[in-house]
C-alpha positions in Angstrom: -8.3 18.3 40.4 -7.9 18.1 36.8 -11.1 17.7 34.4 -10.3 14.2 32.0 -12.9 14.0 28.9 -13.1 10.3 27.6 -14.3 9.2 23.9 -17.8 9.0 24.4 -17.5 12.5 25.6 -18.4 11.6 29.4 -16.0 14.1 32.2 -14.6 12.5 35.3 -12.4 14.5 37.9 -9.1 12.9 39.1 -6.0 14.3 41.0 -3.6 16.2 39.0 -1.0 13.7 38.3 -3.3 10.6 37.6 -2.0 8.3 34.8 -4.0 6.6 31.8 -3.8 3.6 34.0 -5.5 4.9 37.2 -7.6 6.1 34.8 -8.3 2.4 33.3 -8.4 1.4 36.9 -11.1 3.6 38.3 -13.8 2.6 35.4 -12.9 -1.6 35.5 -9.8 -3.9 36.3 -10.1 -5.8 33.0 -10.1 -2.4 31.2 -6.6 -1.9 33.2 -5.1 -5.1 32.8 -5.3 -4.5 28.6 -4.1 -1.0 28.5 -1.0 -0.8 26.9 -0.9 3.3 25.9 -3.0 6.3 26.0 -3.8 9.1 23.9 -3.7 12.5 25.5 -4.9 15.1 23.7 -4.5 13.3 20.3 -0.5 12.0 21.6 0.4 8.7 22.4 1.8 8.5 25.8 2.6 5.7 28.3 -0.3 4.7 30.2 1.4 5.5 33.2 2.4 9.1 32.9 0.9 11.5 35.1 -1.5 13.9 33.7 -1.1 17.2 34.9 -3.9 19.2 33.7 -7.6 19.2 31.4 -7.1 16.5 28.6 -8.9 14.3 26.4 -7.8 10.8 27.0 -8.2 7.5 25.2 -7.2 3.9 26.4 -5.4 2.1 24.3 -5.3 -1.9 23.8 -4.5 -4.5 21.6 -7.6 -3.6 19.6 -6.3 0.4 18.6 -4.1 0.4 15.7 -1.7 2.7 18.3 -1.9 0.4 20.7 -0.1 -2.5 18.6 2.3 0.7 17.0 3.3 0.3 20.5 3.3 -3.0 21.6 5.4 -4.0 18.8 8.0 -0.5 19.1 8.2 -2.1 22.7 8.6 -5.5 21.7 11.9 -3.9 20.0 12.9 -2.8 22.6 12.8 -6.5 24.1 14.5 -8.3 21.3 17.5 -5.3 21.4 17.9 -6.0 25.2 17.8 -9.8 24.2 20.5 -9.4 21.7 22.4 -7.4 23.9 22.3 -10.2 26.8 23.4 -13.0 24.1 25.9 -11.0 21.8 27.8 -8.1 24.4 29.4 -5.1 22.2 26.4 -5.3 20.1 25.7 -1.7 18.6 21.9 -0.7 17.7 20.4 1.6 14.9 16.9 2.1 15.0 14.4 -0.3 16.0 10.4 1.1 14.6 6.8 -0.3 14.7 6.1 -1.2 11.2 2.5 -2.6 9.8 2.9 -5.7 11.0 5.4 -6.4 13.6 9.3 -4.5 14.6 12.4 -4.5 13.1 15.8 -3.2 14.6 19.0 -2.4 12.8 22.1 -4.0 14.5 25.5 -3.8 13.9 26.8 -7.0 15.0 30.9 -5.9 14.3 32.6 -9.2 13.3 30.0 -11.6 14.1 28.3 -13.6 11.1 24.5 -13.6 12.0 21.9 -15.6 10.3 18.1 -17.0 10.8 19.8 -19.8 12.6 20.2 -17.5 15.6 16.5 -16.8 15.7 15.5 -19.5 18.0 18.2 -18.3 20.8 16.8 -15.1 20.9 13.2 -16.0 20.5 14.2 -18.1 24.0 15.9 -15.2 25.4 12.7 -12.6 24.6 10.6 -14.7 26.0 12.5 -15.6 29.4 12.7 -11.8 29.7 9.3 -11.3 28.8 7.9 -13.0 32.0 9.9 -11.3 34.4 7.8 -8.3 33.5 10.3 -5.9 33.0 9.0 -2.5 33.6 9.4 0.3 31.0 10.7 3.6 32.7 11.2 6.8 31.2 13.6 9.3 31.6 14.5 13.3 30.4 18.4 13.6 30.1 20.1 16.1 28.7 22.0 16.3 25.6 25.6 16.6 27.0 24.5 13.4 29.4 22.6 11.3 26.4 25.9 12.1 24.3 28.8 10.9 27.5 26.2 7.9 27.8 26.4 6.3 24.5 30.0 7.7 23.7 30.6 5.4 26.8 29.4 2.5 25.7 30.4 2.8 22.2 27.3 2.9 19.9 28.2 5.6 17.3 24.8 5.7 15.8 22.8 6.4 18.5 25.4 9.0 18.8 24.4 10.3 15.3 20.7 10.0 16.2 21.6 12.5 19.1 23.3 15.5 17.1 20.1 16.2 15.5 17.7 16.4 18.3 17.2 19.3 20.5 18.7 19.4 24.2 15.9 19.4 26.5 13.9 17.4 24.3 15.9 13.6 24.6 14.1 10.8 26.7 15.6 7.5 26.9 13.3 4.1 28.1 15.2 1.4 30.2 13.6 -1.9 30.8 16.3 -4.3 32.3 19.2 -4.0 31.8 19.0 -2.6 28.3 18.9 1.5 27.7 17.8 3.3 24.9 17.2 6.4 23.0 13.7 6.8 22.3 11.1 9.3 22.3 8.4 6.0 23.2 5.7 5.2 24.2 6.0 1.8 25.5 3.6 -0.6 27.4 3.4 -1.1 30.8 6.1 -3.5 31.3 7.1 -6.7 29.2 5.0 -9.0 30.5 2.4 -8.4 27.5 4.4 -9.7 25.3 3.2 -14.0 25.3 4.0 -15.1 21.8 7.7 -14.2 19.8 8.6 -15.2 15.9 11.3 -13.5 14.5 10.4 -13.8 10.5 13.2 -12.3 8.6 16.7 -10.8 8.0 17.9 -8.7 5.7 20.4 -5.7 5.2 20.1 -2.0 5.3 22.4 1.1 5.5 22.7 3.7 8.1 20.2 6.6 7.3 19.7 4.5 4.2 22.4 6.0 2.4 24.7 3.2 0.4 27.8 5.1 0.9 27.4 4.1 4.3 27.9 1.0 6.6 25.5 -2.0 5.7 23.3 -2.9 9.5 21.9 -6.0 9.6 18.1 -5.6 9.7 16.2 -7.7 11.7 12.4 -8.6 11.4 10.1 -9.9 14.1 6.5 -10.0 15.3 4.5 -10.7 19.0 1.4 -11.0 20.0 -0.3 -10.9 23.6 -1.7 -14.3 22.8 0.0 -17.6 21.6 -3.1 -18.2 19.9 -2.7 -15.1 17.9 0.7 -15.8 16.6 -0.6 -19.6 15.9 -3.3 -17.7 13.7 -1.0 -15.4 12.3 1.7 -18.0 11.3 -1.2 -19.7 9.1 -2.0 -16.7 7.3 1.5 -16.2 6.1 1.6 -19.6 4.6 -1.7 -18.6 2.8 -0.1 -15.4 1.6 3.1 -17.6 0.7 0.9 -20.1 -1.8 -0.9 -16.4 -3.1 2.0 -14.6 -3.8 1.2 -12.5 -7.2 5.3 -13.2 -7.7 4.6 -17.2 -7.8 0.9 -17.4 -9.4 1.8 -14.9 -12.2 4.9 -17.3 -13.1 2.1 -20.3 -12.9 -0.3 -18.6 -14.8 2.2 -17.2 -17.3 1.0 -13.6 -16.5 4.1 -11.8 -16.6 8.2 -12.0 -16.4 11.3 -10.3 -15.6 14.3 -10.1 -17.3 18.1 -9.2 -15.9 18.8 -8.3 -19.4 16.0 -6.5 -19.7 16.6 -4.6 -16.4 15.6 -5.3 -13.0 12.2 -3.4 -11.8 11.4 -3.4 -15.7 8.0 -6.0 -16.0 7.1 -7.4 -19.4 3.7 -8.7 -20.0 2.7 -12.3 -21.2 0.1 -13.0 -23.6 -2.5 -14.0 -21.1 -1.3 -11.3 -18.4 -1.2 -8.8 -21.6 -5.1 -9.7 -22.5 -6.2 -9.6 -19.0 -4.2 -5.8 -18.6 -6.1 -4.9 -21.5 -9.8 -5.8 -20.4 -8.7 -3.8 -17.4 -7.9 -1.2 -20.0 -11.3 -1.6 -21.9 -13.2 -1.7 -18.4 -12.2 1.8 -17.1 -12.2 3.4 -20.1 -15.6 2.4 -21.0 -16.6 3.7 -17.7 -14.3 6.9 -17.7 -15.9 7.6 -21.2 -19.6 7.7 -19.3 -17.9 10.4 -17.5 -16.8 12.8 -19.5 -13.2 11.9 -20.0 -11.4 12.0 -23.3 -8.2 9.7 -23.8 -5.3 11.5 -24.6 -1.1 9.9 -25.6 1.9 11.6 -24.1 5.6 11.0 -25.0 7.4 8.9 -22.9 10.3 11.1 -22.6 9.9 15.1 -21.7 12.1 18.2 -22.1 14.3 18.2 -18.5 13.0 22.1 -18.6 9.4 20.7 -18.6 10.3 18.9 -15.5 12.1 22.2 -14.0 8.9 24.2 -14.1 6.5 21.4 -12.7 9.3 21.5 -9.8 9.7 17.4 -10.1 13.1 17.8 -11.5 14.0 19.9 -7.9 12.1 17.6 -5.6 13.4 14.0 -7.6 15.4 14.5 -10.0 18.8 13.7 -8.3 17.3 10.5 -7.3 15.3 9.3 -10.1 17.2 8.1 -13.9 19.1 10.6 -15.3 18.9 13.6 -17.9 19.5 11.7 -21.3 21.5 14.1 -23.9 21.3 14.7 -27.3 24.1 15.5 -29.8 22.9 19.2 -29.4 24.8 21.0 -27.3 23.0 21.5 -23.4 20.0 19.4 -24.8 18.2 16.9 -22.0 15.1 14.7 -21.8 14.0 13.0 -18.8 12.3 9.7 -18.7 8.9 10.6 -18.0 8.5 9.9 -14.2 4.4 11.4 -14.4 2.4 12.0 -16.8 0.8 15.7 -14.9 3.3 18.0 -16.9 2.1 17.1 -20.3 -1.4 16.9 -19.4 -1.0 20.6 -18.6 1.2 21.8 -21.6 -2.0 19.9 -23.4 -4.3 22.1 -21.8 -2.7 25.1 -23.0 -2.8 23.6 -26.7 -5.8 26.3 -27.4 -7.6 29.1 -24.9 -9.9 28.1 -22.8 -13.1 29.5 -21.8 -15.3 29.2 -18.5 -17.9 27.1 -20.8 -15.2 24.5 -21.9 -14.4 23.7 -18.1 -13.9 21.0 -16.6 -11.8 19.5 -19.1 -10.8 16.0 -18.2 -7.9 14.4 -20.1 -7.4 10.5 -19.4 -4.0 8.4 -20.2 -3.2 5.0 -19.4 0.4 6.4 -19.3 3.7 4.3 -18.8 6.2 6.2 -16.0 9.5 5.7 -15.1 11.1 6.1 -11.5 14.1 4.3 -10.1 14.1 2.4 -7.2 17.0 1.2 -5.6 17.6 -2.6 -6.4 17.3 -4.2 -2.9 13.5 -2.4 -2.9 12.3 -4.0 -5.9 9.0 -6.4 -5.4 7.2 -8.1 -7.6 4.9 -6.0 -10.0 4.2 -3.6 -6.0 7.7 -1.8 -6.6 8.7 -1.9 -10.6 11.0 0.6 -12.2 8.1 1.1 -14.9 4.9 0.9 -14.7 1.6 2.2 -16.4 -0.9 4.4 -14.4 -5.0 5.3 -15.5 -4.3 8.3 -14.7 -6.6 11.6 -15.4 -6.2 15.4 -14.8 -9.0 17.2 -14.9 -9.3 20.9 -14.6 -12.2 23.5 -13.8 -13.1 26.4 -11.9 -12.2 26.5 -8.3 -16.5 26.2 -7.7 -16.5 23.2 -9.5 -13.8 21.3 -7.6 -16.1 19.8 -4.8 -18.5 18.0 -7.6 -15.6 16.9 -9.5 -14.0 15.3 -6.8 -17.3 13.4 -5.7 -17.4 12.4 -9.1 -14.0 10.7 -9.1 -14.7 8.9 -5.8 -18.3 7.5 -7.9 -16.1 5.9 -10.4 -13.4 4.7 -7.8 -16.0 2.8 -5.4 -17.2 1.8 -9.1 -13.7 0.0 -9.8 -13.7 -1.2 -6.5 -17.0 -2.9 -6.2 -15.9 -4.3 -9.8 -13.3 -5.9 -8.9 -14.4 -7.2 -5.5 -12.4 -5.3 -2.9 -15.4 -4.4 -0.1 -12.9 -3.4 2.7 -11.2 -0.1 2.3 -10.7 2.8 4.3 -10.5 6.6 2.3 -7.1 8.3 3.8 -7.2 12.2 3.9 -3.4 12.8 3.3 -2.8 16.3 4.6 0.2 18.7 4.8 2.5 18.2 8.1 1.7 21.6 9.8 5.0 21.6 11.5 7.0 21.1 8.1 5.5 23.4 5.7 9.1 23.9 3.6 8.6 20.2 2.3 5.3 21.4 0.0 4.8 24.2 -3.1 2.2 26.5 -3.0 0.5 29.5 -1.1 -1.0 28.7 2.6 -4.2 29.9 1.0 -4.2 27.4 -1.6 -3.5 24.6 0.5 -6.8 25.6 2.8 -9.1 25.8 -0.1 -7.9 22.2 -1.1 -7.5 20.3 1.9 -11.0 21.4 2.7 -12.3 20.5 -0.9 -11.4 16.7 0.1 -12.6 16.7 3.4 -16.1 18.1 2.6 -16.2 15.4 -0.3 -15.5 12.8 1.8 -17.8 13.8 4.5 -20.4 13.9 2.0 -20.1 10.9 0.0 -20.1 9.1 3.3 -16.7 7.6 2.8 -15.1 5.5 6.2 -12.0 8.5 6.3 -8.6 8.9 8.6 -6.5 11.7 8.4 -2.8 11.6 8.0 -0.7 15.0 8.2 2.3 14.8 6.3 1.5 12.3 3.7 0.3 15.0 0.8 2.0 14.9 -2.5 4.2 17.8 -2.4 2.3 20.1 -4.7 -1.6 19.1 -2.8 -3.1 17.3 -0.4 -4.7 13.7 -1.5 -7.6 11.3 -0.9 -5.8 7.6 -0.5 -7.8 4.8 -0.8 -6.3 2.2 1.6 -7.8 -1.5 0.6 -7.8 -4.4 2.4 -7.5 -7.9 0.4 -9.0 -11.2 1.9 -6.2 -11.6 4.1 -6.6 -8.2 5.8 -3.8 -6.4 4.4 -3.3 -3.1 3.7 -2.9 -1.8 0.1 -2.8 1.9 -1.0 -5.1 2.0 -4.4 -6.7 4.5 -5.8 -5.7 8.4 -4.8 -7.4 11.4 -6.3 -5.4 14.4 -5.5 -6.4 18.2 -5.4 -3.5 20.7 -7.3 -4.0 24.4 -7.1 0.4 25.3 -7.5 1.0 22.9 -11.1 -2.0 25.5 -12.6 0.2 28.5 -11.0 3.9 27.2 -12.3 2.8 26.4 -16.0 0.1 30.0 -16.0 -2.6 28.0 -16.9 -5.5 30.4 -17.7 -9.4 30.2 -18.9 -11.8 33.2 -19.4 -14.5 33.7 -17.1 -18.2 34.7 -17.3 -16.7 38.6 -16.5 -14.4 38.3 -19.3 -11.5 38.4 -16.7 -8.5 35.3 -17.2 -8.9 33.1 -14.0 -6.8 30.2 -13.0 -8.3 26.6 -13.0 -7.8 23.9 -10.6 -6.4 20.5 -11.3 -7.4 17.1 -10.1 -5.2 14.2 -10.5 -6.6 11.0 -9.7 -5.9 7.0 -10.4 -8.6 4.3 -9.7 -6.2 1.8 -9.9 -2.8 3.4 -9.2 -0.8 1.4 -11.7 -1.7 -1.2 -13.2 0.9 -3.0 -12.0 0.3 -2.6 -8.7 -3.6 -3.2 -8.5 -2.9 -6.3 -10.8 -0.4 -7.8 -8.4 -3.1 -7.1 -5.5 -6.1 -8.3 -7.4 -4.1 -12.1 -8.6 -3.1 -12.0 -4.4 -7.1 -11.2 -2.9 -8.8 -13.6 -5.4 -5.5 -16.2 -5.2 -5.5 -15.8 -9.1 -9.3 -17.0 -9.0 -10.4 -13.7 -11.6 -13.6 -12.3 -11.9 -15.2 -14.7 -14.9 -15.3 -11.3 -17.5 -11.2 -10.6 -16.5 -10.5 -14.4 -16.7 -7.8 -14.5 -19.9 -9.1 -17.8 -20.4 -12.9 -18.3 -19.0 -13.1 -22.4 -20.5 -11.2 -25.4 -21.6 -11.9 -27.8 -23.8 -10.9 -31.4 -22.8 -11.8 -33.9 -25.6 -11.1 -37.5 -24.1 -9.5 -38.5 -27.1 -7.7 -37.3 -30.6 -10.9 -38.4 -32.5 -13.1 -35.9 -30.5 -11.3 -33.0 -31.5 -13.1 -32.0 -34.9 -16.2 -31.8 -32.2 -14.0 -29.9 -30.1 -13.3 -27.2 -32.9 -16.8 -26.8 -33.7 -17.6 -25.8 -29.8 -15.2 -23.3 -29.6 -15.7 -21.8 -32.7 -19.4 -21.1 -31.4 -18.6 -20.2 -28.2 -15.6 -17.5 -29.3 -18.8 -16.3 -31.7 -20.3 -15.8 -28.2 -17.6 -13.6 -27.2 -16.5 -16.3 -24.8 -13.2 -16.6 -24.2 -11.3 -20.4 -24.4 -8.8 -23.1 -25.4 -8.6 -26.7 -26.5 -6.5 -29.1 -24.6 -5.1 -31.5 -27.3 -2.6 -33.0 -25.2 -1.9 -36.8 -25.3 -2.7 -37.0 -21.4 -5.9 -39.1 -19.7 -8.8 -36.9 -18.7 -7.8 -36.9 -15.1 -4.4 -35.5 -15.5 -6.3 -32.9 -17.9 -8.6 -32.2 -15.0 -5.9 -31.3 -12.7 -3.8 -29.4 -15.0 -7.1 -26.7 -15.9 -7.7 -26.5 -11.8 -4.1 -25.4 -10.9 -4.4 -23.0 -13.9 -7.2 -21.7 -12.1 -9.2 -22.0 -15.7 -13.0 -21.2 -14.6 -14.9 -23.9 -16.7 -13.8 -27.3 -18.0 -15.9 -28.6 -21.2 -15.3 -32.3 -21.1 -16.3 -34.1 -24.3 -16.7 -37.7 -25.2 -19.4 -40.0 -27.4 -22.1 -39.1 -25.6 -21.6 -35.2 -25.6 -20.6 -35.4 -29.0 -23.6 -37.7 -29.9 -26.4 -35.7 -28.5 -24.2 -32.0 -29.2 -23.5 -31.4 -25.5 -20.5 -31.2 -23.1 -19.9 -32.0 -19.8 -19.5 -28.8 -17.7 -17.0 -28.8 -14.7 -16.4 -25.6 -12.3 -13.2 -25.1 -11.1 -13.3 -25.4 -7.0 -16.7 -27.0 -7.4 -17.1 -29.9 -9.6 -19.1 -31.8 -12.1 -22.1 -29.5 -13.0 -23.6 -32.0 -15.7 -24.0 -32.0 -19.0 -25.1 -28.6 -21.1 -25.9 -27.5 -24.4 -23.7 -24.7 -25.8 -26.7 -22.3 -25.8 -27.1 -23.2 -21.4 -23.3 -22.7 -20.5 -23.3 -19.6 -22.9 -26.2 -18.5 -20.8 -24.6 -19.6 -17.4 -21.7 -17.5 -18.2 -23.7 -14.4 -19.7 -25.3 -14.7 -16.0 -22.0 -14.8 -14.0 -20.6 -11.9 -15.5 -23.6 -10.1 -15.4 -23.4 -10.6 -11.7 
């Protein structure tokens, strides 16, 4: 008998040998009919894999984030067998889970392919679907993995194979469709009730342009027509909130081929509502302790060698520029860290100055391959609020709190309620990818995870997504369609201190090493702009509004009233606009709503007669007729708020 600990740390005995699903079956059959994995001893396996000795085991189902990863790894599995079944001689790349759905890369030879196909293989997934396939797995051996697919043709699931270890290759078969894969996979395909493939698209093998371009095909399934019904609608809601679309509407911001692709150039209205972002977090970061601080926007290339950017991006970020002198390069500046250092070491520094905390909304350059440029989410330039702050290695776990006060601060600001706090720690098994002493990596890895724990924060842990000089706190938001963004990080550095000998002198006299903290509320402002227009569908926050009124005078011969108002109300601090279009109220009306324009002063005889307007909300409606001094106060209130 084997001892099997569940989640709510209850023991039950079964026969060595008993899978997840006998498991699921001896505590309820509905519980068994919805398992689609299990996670044994903190791996996903297939539910129906013995278990041969003392394990903690958890049931997966739709509900567990793992148990979608695989329902949808599974599900492309299903459309590769469909495609297989409807184009023979079809070769296959690599078919992943991602966030929300599958994708499989498919070489397709001479065939031209096109979302035209998609209902044909929709059909086919579906038809295969309810025969309920089921998903078998099976240890081969290299020399057997390599005759099989050298048989059938598919060169890149032979280049898959020459890096994996002999003894350690599975393959899954459901149907009549093999593959390599390490799995897991549900049950059978019978799960799978609803199908959309939503996209296609091109990609090279191992990503690398030199070689051949796959064609890349996007789909998602749920267990429940209803859910794909549900999930169809909010695409079209994300379609009409698309930062991409509304920012062109609202004239926030533009791109420019001549310019340069991934190269964003702010508008006057998307420039003052940047700004007030600006003005926002450095009031707050001055609260804190923070001084603001310039930095060029190109650095020394040997600035970048010692940092160790230069050997972990530099052949695939922009180029060295050179000088007329001889062996002289700069480097656009890809992160502002290695000149927040070189500042600190502007003067000495003793244990009394500590922690110094330098602040710099600082424009960075990285390049991005064309084909993954998006929007303001993946620029070629873009400005972070980013900080460093340094202090004694006693001082770290306060400091860090601090930064995750003023984060939940930006968040709560801006109205983003639903995140979750990622601890991104180093992978274990892959220690050559990071800088930095073993020691040093303890002390800050467990720095973050006491600060979380402590401020309470909703946490996960993720090994191997630390920056490569420290482990990180991600802050993963979701907007009000439930996606995921990454936000604000605050990172933990003990190796950039080490490589530039950054010293202060301690209460003993002695020269000690600070500790650096990185950290970014918003990320880039780029980024967290194009999420914020995407969550509030470009409906701002009233005090980020670039334009919190309108004036609408019915006619040419109110518009002396017209200056009057606004002139008083820009006295207020309130920010507006008159309307002096030649265009009937109505069609005025409209025009401020689908600029998203917060308040609509409408002014006619009477306003003008008894010194009123008439107040309309966008979304809402007529509110009735004010005095300046009442909507000045309604709009003091709302921002107060």
């Amino acid at each position: 008998m084997i001892n099997i600990t569940l989640p709510d740390g209850s023991v039950r005995q079964y026969e060595k040998g008993t899978s997840a699903h006998q498991i699921a079956l001896s505590i309820s059959e509905g519980l068994a009919r919805n398992v689609l994995a299990a996670e044994v001893n903190g791996q996903v396996w297939d539910s129906t894999r013995p278990i041969e000795e003392d394990s903690s085991v958890k049931l997966l189902t739709w509900n567990d984030p793992e148990g979608k990863t695989t329902f949808w790894h599974s599900s492309a599995h299903l459309m590769a067998e469909a495609l297989e079944a409807l184009y023979p001689g079809t070769k296959f790349g690599i078919g992943p889970a991602i966030e929300t759905g599958f994708y499989y890369d498919v070489d397709f030879g001479e065939k031209e392919f096109s979302s035209d196909d998609f209902k044909a293989i929709e059909t086919k997934m579906i038809e295969l679907a309810k025969q309920k396939e089921i998903f078998t797995r099976e240890s081969v051996s290299k020399a057997d993995a390599i005759k099989y697919f050298t048989d059938k043709g598919d060169e890149y699931k032979l280049d898959l194979i020459e890096g994996l270890e002999d003894g350690k290759i599975t393959f899954y078969t459901q149907g009549q469709f093999t593959d390599l894969c390490r799995g897991p996979h549900i049950p059978n395909t019978g799960f799978v009730k609803a199908v959309k493939l939503m996209n296609v698209a091109g990609a090279y093998w191992r990503g690398d342009e030199t070689k051949k371009q796959l064609t890349r095909i996007y789909g998602v399934t749920f267990p429940k027509a209803s859910e794909l019904t549900e999930y169809l609608a909010m695409i079209e809601e994300a379609k009409k909130r698309d930062h991409r679309k509304l920012g062109k509407e609202l004239e926030l911001f533009m791109f420019s081929e001549k310019v340069g692709a991934g190269l964003p150039m702010w508008l006057p209205k998307g420039t003052a509502l940047r700004e007030r972002l600006v003005n926002f977090l450095t009031k707050a970061q001055s609260k804190s302790g923070y001084e603001q601080v310039v930095t060029p926007h190109i650095g020394n290339k040997n600035l970048y060698v010692t940092s160790g950017h230069w050997d972990k991006y530099g052949k695939d970020s922009f180029q060295p520029i050179k000088t007329p002198q001889e062996g002289e390069e700069f480097f656009l500046k890809p992160m502002n860290c290695p000149h927040h250092c070189e500042m600190y070491k502007f003067k000495p520094r003793s244990y009394k100055d500590l922690p110094v905390r330098f602040a710099e909304f600082g424009t960075v350059y990285r390049y991005e391959q064309s084909g993954e440029l998006h929007g303001l989410t993946r620029v070629r330039g873009f400005t972070q609020d980013d900080a460093h702050l340094f202090c004694m290695p006693e001082q770290v776990k306060d400091e860090f709190k601090k930064v995750i006060d003023l984060v939940l601060f930006v968040f709560k600001s801006l109205g983003f309620e639903n995140y979750t706090a990622q601890i991104s720690l180093r992978d274990p098994d892959n220690k050559s990818k990071y800088i930095g002493s073993d020691e040093n990596w303890k002390l800050a890895e467990s720095a973050i995870v006491e600060a979380a724990q402590e401020k309470g924060l909703n946490t996960v842990v993720e090994y191997g997504e630390a920056a490569f000089y420290g482990p990180k706190l991600d802050f993963m938001v979701k907007d009000a369609l439930g996606r995921k963004w990454q936000l604000g990080t605050i990172q933990v550095d003990y190796n950039l201190p080490e490589r530039f000998e950054l010293e202060y002198t301690g209460s003993d006299n002695l020269k000690h090493r600070p500790v650096m903290i990185h950290r970014a509320p918003f990320g880039s402002l780029e980024r967290f702009v194009a999420v914020l227009i995407e969550h509030c569908a470009g409906n701002f926050p009233l005090w980020l509004s670039p334009e919190q009124f309108t004036i609408l005078p019915i006619s040419e011969k109110y518009e002396d009233y017209a200056k009057k108002v606004l002139d008083e109300l820009n006295n207020s601090d309130i920010r507006g606009l008159i309307d002096y279009r030649d265009e009937k109220i109505g069609r005025k009306i409209r025009d401020a709503e689908v600029k998203k324009i917060p308040y609509m002063l409408i002014i006619g005889d009477k306003e003008m007669a008894e010194g009123k307007v008439s107040v309309r909300k966008h979304g809402t409606g007529d509110l009735g007729e004010m005095t300046l001094e009442e909507f000045n106060n309604l709009l003091i209130k709302e921002i107060t708020v």
